[in-house]
C-alpha atoms as an extended CHARMM CRD file, in Angstrom:
* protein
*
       120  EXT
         1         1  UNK       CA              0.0000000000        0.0000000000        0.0000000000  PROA      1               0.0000000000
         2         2  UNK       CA              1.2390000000        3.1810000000       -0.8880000000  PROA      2               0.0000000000
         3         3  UNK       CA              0.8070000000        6.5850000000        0.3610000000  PROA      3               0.0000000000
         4         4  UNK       CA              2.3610000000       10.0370000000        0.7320000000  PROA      4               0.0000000000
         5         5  UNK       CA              4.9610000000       11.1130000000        3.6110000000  PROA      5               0.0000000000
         6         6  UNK       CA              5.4740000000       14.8290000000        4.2260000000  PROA      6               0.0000000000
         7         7  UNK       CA              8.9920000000       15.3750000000        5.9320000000  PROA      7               0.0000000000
         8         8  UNK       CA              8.1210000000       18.4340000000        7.8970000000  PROA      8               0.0000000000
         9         9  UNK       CA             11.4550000000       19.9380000000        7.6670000000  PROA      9               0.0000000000
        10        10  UNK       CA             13.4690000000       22.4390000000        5.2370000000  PROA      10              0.0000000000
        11        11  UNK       CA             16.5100000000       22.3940000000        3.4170000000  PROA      11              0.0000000000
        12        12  UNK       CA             18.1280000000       25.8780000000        2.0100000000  PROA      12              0.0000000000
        13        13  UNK       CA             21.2840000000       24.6130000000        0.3980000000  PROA      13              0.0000000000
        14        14  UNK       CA             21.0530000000       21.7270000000       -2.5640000000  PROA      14              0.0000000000
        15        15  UNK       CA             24.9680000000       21.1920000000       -2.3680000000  PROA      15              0.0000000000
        16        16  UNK       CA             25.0280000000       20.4710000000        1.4180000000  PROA      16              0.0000000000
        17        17  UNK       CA             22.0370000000       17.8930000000        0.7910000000  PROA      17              0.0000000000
        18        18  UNK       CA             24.1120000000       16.7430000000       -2.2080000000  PROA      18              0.0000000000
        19        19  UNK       CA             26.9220000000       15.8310000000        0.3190000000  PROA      19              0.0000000000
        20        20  UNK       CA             25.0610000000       14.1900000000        2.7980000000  PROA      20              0.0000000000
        21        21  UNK       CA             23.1880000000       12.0710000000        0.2340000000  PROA      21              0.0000000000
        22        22  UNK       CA             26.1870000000       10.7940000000       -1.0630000000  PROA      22              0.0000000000
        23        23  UNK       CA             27.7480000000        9.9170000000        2.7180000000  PROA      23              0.0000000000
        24        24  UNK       CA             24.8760000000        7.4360000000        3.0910000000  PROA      24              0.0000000000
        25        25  UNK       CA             25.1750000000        6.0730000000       -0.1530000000  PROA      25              0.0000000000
        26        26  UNK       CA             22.7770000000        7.5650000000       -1.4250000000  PROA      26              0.0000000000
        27        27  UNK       CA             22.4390000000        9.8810000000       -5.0020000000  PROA      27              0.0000000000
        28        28  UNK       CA             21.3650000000       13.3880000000       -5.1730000000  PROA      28              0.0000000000
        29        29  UNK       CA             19.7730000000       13.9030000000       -8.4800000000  PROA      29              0.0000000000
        30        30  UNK       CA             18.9420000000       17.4570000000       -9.9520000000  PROA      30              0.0000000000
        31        31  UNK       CA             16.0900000000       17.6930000000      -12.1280000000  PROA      31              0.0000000000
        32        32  UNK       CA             15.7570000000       17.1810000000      -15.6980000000  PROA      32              0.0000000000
        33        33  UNK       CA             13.8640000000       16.0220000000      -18.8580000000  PROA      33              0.0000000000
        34        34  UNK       CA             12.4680000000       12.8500000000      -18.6210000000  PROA      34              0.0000000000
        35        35  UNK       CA             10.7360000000       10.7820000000      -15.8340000000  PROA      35              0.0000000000
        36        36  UNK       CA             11.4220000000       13.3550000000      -13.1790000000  PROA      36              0.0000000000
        37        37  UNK       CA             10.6510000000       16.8690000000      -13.5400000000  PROA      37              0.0000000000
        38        38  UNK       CA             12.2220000000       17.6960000000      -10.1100000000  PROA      38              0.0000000000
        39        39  UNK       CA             15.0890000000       17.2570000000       -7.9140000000  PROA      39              0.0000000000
        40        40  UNK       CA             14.9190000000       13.9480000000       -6.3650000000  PROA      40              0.0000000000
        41        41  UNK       CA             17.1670000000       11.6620000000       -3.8620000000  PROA      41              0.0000000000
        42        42  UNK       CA             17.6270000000        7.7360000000       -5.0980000000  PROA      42              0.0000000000
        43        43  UNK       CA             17.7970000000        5.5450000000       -2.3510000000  PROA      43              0.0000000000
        44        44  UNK       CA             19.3850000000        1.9400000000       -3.4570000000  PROA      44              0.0000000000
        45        45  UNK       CA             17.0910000000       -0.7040000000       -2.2230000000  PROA      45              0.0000000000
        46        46  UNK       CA             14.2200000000        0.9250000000       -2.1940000000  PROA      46              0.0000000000
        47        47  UNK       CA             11.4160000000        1.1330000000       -5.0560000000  PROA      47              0.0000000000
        48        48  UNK       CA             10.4110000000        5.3170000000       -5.1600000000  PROA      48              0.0000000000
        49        49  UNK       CA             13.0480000000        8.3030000000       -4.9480000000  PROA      49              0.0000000000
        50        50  UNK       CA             12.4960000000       10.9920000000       -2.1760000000  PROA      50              0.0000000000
        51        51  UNK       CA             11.2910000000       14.0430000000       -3.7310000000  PROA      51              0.0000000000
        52        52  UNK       CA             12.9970000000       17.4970000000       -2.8160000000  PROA      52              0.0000000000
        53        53  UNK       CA             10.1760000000       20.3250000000       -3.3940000000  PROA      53              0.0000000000
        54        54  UNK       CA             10.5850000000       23.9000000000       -3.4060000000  PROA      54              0.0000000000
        55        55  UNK       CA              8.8410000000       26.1070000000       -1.3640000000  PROA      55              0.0000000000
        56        56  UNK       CA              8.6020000000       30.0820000000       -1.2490000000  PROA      56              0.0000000000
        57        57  UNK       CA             11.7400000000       29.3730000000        1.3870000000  PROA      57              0.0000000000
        58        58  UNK       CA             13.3380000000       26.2640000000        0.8880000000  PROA      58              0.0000000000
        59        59  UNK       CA             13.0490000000       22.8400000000        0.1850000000  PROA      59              0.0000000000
        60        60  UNK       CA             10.9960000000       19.9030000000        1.6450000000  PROA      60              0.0000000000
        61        61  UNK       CA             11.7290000000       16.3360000000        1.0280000000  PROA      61              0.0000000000
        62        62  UNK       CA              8.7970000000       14.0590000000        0.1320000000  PROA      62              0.0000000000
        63        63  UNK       CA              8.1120000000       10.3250000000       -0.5860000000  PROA      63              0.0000000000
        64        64  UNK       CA              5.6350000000        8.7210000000       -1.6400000000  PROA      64              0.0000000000
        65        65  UNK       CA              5.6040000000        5.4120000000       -0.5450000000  PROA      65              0.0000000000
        66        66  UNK       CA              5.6980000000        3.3150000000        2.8240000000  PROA      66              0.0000000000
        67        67  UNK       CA              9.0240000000        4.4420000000        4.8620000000  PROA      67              0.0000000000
        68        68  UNK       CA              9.1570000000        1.5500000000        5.9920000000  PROA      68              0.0000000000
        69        69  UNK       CA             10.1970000000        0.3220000000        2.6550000000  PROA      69              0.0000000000
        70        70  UNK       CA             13.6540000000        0.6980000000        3.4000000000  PROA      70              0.0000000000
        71        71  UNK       CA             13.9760000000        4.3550000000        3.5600000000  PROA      71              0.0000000000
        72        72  UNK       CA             14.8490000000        4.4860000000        7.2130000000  PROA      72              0.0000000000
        73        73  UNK       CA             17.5510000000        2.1070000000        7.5980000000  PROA      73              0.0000000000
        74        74  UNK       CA             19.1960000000        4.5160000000        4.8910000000  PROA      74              0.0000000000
        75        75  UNK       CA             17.8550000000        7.5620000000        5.9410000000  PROA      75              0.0000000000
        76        76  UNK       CA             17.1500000000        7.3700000000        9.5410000000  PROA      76              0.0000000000
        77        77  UNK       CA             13.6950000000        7.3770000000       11.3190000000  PROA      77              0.0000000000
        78        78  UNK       CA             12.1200000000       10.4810000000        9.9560000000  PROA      78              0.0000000000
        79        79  UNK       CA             14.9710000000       10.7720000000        7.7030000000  PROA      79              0.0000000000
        80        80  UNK       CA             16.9530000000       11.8440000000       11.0060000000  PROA      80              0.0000000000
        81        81  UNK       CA             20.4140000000       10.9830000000        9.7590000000  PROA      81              0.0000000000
        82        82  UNK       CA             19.9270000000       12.5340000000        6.3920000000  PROA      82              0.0000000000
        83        83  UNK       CA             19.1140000000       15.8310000000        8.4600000000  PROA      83              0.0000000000
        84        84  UNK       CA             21.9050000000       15.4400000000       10.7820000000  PROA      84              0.0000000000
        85        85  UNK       CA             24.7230000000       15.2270000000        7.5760000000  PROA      85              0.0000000000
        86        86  UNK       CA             22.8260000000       17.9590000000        5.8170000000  PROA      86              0.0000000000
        87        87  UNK       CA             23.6420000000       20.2600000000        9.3610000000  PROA      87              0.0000000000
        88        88  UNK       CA             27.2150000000       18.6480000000        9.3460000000  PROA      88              0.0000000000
        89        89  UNK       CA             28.0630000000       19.4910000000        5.4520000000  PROA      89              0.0000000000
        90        90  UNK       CA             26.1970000000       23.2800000000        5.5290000000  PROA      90              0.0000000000
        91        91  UNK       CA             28.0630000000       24.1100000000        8.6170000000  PROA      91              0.0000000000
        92        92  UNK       CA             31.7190000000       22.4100000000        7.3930000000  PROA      92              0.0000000000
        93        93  UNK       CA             30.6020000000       24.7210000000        4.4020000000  PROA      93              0.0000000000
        94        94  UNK       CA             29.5380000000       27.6300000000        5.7370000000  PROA      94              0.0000000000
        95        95  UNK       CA             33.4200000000       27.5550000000        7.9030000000  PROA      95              0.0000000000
        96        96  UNK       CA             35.0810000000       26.9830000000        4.9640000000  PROA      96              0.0000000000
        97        97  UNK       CA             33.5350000000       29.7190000000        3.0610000000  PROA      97              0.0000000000
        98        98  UNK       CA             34.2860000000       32.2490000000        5.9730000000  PROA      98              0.0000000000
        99        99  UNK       CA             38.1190000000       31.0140000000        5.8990000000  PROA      99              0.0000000000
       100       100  UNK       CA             37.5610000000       29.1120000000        9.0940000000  PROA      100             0.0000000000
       101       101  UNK       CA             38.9490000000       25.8990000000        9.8170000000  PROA      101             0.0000000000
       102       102  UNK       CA             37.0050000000       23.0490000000       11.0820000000  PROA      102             0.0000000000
       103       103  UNK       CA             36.6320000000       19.6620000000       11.5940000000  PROA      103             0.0000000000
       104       104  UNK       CA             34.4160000000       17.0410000000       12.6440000000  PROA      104             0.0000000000
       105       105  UNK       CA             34.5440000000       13.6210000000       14.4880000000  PROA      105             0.0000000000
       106       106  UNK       CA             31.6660000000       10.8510000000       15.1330000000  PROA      106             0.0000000000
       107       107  UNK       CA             30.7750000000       10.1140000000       18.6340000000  PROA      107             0.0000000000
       108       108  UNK       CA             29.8890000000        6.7550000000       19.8070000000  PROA      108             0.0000000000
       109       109  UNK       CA             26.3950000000        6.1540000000       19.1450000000  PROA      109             0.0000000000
       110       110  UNK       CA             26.0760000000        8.1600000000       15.4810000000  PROA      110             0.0000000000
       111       111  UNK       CA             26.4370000000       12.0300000000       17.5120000000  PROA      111             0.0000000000
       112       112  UNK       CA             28.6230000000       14.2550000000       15.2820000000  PROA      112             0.0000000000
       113       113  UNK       CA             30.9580000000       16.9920000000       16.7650000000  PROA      113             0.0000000000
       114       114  UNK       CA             31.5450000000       19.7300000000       14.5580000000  PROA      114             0.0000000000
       115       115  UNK       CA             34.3770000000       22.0550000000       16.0450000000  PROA      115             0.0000000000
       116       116  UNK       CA             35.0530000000       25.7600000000       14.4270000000  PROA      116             0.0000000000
       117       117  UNK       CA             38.4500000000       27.5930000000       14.7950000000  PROA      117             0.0000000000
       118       118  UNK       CA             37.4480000000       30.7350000000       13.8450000000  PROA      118             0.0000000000
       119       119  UNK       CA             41.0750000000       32.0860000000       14.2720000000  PROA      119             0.0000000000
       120       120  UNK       CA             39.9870000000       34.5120000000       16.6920000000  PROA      120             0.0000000000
């Protein structure tokens, strides 16, 4: 049985998503001609992409199909560890941008710890 799952949260930057897709093995897809007329995220394993939508501010991510078709062991309950990459890769971006250095280490458990040396 199919149906439609709204991922109530937003994404401003494609490139950082991008990243993070491709970290969980995942591929970021942008749209095109063809089957898909908008951005989408291929999962392997699972039968239906995860749509990213734009909205007047963002992005939302969409799928249309039973997450429990594989989606979260990829993506994380809720797509939770797709979200927590996205924050990792925008703010290793965002430093990196500003001339900052920074780095980041996994915690026991799947926590990330981003530090920022901003060179004061």
């Amino acid at each position: 049985m199919s149906h439609w799952v709204q991922i109530k949260t937003e994404v401003k930057d494609l490139t950082a998503l991008a990243a993070a897709c491709r970290e969980l093995g995942c591929q970021f897809v942008a749209k095109g001609p063809g089957r898909y007329d908008r951005d989408r995220i291929d999962v392997p394993g699972v039968p239906y992409p995860v749509y990213v939508d734009k909205t007047a501010t963002g992005y939302t991510l969409r799928i249309e199909s039973d997450f429990t078709s594989g989606y979260a062991a990829k993506l994380g309950p809720n797509c939770g560890k797709l979200m927590q990459l996205y924050g990792v890769h925008k703010v290793l971006a965002e430093a990196k941008r500003k001339g900052w250095a920074a780095s980041r280490v996994t915690l026991p458990g799947g926590s990330v710890n981003v530090t920022i040396n901003a060179g004061v």
